[in-house]
C-alpha positions in Angstrom: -50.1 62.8 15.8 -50.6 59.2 15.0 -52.6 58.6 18.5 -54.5 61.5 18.0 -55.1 60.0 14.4 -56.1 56.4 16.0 -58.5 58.0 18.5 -60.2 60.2 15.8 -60.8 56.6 13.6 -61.9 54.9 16.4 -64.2 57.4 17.7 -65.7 57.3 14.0 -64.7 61.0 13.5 -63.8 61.7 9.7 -61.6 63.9 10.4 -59.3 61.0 11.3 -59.4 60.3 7.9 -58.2 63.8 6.7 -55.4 63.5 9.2 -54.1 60.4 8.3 -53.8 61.6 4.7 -52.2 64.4 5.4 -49.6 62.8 7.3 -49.6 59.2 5.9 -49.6 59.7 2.1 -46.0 59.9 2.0 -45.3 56.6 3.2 -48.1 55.1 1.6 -47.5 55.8 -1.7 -43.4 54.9 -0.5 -44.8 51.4 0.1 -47.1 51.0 -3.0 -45.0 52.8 -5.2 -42.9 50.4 -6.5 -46.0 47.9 -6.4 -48.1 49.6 -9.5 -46.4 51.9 -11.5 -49.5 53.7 -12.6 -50.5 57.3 -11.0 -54.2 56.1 -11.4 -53.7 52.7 -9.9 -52.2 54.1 -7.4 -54.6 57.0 -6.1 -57.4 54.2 -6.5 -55.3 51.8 -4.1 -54.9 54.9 -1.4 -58.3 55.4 -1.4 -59.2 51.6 -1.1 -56.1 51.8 1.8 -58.0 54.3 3.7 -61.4 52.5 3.8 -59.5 49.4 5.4 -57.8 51.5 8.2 -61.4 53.5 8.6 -63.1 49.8 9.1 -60.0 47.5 10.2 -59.3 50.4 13.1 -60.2 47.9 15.7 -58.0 45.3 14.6 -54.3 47.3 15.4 -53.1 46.3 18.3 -50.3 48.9 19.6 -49.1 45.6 21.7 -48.3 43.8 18.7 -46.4 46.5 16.8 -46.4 50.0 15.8 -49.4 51.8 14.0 -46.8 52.6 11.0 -45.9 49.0 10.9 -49.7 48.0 10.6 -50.1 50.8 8.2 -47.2 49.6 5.6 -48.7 46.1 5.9 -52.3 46.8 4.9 -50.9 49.3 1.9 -48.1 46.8 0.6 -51.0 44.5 1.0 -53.5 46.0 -0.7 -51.1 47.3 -3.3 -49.9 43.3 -4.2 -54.4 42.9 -4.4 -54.7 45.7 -6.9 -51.9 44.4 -8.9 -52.8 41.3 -8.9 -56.6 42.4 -10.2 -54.8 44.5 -12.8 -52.7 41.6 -14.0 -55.8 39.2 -14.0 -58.2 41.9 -15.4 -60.7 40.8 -13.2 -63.0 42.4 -11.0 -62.7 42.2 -7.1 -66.0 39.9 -6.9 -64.0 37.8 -9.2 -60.6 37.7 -7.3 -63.0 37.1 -3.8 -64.4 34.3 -5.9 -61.8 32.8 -6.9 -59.5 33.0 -3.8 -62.4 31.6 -1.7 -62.7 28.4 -4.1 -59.1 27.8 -4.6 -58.3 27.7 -1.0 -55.6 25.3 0.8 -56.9 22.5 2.9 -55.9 22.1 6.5 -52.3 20.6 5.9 -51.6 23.0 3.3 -52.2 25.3 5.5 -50.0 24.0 8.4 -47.2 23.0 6.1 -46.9 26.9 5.0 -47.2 28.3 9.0 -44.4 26.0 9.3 -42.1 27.3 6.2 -43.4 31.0 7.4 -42.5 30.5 11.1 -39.1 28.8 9.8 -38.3 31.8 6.9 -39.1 34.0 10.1 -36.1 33.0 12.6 -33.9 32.4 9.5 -34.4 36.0 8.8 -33.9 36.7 13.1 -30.6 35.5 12.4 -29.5 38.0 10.1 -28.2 41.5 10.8 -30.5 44.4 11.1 -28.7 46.0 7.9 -28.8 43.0 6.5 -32.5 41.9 7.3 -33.8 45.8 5.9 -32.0 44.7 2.4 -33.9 41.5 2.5 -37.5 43.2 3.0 -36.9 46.4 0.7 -36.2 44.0 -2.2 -39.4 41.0 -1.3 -41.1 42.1 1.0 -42.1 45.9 -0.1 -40.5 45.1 -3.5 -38.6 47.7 -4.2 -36.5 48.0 -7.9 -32.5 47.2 -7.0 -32.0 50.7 -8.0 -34.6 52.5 -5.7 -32.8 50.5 -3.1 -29.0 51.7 -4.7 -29.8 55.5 -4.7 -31.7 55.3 -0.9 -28.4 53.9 0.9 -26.1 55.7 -1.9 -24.1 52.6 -3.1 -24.4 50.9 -6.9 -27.1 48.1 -8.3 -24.3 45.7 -8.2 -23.2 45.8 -4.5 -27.0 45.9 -3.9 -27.2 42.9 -5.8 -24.2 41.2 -4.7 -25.1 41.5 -1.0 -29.3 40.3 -1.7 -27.2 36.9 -3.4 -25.3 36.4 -0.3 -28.3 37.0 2.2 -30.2 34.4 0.3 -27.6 31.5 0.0 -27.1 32.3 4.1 -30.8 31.7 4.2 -31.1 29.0 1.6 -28.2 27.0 4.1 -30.1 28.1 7.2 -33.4 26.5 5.5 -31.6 23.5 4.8 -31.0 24.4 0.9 -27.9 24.1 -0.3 -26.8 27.5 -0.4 -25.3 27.8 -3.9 -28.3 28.9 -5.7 
């Protein structure tokens, strides 16, 4: 189904659309969920997720990583945008504005490639159980407890394990790992 969804985008056909609706939502609104707690916020941000896979089609790369995995990405994406122009009360013009004049020069740039590509083997080093915890909780940001009730154990072992995976990072990042 997802090929047959990717051809039907590509090939401009709506119908794509329809069919990655029907067979997406689910994990979409998994992903953006947790992200804005607000039925309303949340239909607008699928729509506005739609529109970037209907003109962003060209970009995914099957190569480079599955079509789900490019899918979560643009909807946690997005989701972390509309937030963000919910929190700010501004408009997107604004945010586009805004972003565009407060950007990072050159080195600032390079320095954070550099903490990225560094946070990025730390995380290789972990295990796959392990590295999943780490990405529920920061990266998709979902609540302790969403995370508790999907892999049936309590808030505080969910907790307790999140604390040790970051001092093992902090230490592998040269922190001191006691934080």
């Amino acid at each position: 189904m997802e090929r047959e969804i990717i051809h039907l985008i590509k090939s401009r056909d709506e119908k794509g659309i329809t069919e990655l609706l029907v067979h997406c939502t689910p994990l979409i609104n998994y992903i953006i969920s947790p992200i804005l707690e607000n039925p309303a916020d949340r239909d607008e941000c699928l729509s506005e997720i739609s529109m970037k896979v209907w003109n962003k089609i060209e970009q995914y790369d099957e190569a480079k990583g599955s079509f789900n995995g490019w899918l979560t990405a643009i909807a946690r994406n997005t989701a972390l945008n509309k937030a963000k122009q919910i929190k700010n009360n501004l408009s997107t013009e604004e945010i586009h504005t805004e972003t565009a004049s407060d950007s990072p020069g050159p080195e600032e740039i390079l320095l954070q490639r550099e903490k990225e590509k560094a946070l990025k083997n730390a995380l290789n080093t972990l295990s796959g159980k392990d590295k999943e915890l780490f990405y529920r909780k920061y990266y998709y940001m979902q609540s302790t407890a969403q995370i508790a009730r999907e892999l049936s154990t309590t808030e505080r072992a969910v907790e307790g394990k999140l604390y040790r995976i970051k001092k093992k990072l902090r230490k592998i990042l040269g922190g001191d790992g006691n934080g």
